[in-house]
N, C-alpha and C positions, 0 to 999 in steps of 0.2 A: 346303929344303936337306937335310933329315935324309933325306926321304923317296926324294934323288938321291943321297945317300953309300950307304943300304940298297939301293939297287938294282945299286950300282957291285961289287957283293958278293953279287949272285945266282948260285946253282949250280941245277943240275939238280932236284934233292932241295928245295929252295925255290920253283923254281915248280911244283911237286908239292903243299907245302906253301900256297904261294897260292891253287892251284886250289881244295886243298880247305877251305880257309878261305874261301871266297867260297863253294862248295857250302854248305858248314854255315850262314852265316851266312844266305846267302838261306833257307835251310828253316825255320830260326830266328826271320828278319824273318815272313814270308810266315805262320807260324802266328800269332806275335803278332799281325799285322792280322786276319787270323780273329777273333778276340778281343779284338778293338778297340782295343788298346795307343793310347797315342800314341807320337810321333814317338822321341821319347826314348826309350821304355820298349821299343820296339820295336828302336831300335839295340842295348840295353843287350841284351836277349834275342840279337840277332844275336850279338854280341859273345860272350858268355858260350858259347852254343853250339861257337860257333869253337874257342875258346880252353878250354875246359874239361878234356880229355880232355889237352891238351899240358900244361895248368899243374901238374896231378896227376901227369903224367908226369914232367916237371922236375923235383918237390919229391920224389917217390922215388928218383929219379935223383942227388939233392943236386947241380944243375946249375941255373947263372942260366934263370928265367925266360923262356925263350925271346920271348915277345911285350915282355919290358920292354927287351928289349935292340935290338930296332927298332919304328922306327912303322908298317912296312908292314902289319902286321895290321890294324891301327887305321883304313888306307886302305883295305882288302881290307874287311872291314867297312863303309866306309861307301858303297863302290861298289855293292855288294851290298845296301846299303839306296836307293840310289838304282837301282836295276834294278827292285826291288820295285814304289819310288813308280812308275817311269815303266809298267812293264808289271802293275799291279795287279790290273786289271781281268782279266788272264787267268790270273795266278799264283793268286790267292787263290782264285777260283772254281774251279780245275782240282785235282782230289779228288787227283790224283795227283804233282801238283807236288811237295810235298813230300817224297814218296819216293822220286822220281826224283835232291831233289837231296840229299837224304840217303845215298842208295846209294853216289851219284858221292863224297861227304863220306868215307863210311865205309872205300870202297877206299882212296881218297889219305891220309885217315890212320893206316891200318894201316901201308901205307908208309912214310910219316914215322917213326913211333913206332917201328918195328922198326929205320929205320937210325940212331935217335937213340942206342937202345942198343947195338946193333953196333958204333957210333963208338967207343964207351967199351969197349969190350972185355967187354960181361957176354956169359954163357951163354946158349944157343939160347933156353931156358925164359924167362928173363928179358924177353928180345928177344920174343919170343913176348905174353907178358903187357901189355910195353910198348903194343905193336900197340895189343893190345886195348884197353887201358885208354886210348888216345887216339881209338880210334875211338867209344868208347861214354860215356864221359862228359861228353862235353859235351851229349850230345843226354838225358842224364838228369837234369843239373843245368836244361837248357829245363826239361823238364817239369815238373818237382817246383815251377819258378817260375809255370809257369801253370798252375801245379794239372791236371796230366794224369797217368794213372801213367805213368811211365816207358817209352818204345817196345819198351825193354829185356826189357819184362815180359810184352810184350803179343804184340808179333810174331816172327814164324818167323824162326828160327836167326839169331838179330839179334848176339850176341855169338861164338855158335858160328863166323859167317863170317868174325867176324876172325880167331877162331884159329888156322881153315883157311887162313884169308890168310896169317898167320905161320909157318903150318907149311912151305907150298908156299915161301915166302920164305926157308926155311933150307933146302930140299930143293934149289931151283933153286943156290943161294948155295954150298952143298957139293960140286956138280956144277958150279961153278966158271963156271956161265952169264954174259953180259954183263949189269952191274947194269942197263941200260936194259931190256933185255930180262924183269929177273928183277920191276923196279919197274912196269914194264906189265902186266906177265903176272899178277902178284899183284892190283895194284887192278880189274882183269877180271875175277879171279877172284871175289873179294868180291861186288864188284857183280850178278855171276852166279849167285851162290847165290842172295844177297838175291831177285833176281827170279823163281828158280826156286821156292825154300822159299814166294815168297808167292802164285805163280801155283799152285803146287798144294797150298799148305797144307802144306806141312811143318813138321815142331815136335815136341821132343823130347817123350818120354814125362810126362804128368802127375803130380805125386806128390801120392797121395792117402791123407789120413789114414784114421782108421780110419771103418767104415761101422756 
């Protein structure tokens, strides 16, 4: 019943939102079985992934929750855990699965998080920050739970891409472009650095102490 009232209320910018809450979560579920979770520990990982980077986003924002306010995350989550069960054998073994659906993750909630602030009327900067902070925190709170450092830390221009995602999203948005066009163009763009930065190694300058 809840879960056909939240759908009767879907926009554009929510199945955006779905998409990449289903990306996040699969990348989420899919390392936890690397690591042998069980079932539970596994959803809960998916879960958190999803939703990390938006709850952070919410509570700086002083705006309800956005996941307590429908269950469809909670579905989006457990389809994604049930994609995992059914195609395991090629997700978990495939070195690259998780990047791929992290990337996908990363565009769509730059997205999100840039028009979550937009809505509210804050500053470019803001909206900017928003992005970022939805696209990267929830895959930092995974980690820190399975004891990994942080992808944050580890990989090429991993936060830098949402910024860039944010930036091109107030550049197209000023230039007064169709938001379909400006919300395609942007999670493209993300995901194209990400692949770019990792295909040739890109990554910002080292800072190194003293020798």
């Amino acid at each position: 019943m809840f879960l056909f009232n939240d759908l009767a209320q879907i926009e554009l910018v929510d199945i955006i939102e779905f998409l990449g809450t289903i990306a996040f979560a699969i990348s989420g579920i899919r390392l936890a079985s690397a690591k042998r979770f069980d079932w539970f520990g596994a959803v809960v990982i998916g879960f958190v992934t999803a939703v990390g980077g938006g709850t952070l986003r919410d509570l700086l924002l002083d705006v309800p929750v956005f996941w307590m306010q429908a269950s469809r995350y909670i579905w989006c989550t457990l389809f994604a855990f049930v994609v995992v069960l059914c195609f395991r054998k090629y997700l978990v073994h495939l070195n690259n699965t998780i990047f791929w659906f992290d990337c996908i993750g990363l565009g769509l909630f730059v997205v999100v998080g840039y028009e979550k602030a937009m809505a509210l009327d804050y500053p470019i900067w803001v909206c900017v920050s928003m992005a970022t902070i939805t696209g990267i925190v929830g895959g930092i709170i995974r980690d820190i739970l399975i004891n990994e450092i942080p992808i944050i830390f580890t990989q090429e221009l991993y936060a830098v891409a949402c910024i860039l995602g944010g930036i091109l999203f107030s550049i197209l948005s000023y230039l007064n472009v169709d938001l379909i066009i400006i919300e395609v163009s942007t999670a493209f763009f993300v995901v194209l650095i990400r692949v770019l930065a990792t295909k040739y190694h890109l990554k910002l300058p080292v800072l190194k102490g003293e020798e």
